[in-house]
N, C-alpha and C positions, 0 to 999 in steps of 0.2 A: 504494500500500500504506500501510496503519497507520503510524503513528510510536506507538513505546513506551518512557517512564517506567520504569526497571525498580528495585527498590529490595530489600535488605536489612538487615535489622535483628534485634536481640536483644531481647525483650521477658521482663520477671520473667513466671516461669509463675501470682505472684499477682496480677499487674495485666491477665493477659487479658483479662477483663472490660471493662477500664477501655479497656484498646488495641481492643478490636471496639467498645466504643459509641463512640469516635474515632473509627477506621476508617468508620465506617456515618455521623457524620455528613460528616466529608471526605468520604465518595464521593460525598451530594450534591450538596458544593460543586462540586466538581470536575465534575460529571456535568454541572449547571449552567450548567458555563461552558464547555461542550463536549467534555470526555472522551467518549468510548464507550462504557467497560468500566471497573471498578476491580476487582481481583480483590485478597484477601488471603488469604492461605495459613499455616496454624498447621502446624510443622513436625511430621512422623510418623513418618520413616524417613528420617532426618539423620545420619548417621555421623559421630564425627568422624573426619578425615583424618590423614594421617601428614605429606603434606608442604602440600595445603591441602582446605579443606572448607568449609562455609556456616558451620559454628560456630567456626570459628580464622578464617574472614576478618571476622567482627564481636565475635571475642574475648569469646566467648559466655561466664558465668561461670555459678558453682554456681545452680539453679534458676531460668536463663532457658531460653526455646528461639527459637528460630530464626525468623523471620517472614520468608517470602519475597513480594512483592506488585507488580503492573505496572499502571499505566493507561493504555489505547490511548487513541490520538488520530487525528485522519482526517491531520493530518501536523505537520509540525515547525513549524509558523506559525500553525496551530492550538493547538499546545501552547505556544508564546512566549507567544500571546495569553491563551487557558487558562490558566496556569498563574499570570501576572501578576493579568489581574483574580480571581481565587479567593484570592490572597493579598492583594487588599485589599478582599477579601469580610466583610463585617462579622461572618459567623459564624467564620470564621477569625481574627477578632481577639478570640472570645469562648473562644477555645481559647489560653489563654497557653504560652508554650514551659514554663515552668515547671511547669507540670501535665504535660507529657508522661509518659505511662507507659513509656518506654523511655529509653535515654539516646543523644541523638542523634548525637555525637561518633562513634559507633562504627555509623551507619548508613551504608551503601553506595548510592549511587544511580548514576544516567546514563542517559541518553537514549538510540535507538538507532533506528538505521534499520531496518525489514523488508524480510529479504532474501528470505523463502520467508513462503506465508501458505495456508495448505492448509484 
């Protein structure tokens, strides 16, 4: 089964733009050096929670929304490899962290095994 990348984040609802032509060129990288799939998800129907939700675990503030996003891999030695060479992918060094359209401090990631894949 797949290995998946799973990740959340808060992005300003004026930097979408900025955060999909990111997204779009990362997925190449990524794609490149073995991903699968890169899916990115612009939040629709996010509630927030009373004791926890997607926008209280990235401490979502006035006009951000939620960005939920995975990228499959064919397994977890795939994605060590993947994920190492894309970060010293030269087009990833042309994406400074400072330009980020989100504030990364408050993104959620981790790795996960597939237990079911239908």
């Amino acid at each position: 089964m797949t290995y998946v990348d799973g990740y959340v984040l808060a992005v300003p609802k004026a930097k979408k733009q900025a955060y999909v032509d990111l997204a779009q060129k990362a997925s190449v990288v990524f794609k490149d050096h073995g991903a699968l799939s890169v899916v990115e998800c612009w939040a629709d129907d996010v509630p927030e929670g009373k004791l926890t939700s997607f926008p209280m675990a990235v401490k979502c503030e006035d006009g951000e929304e939620v960005v939920f996003s995975w990228i499959t891999w064919p397994s977890r030695a795939a994605r060590d490899t993947g994920n190492k060479a894309a970060m010293e992918d030269d087009r990833f060094k042309d994406m400074p962290m400072s330009d980020m359209p989100f504030d990364g401090k408050r993104m959620i990631f981790g790795g996960f095994n597939t237990i079911v894949e239908a």
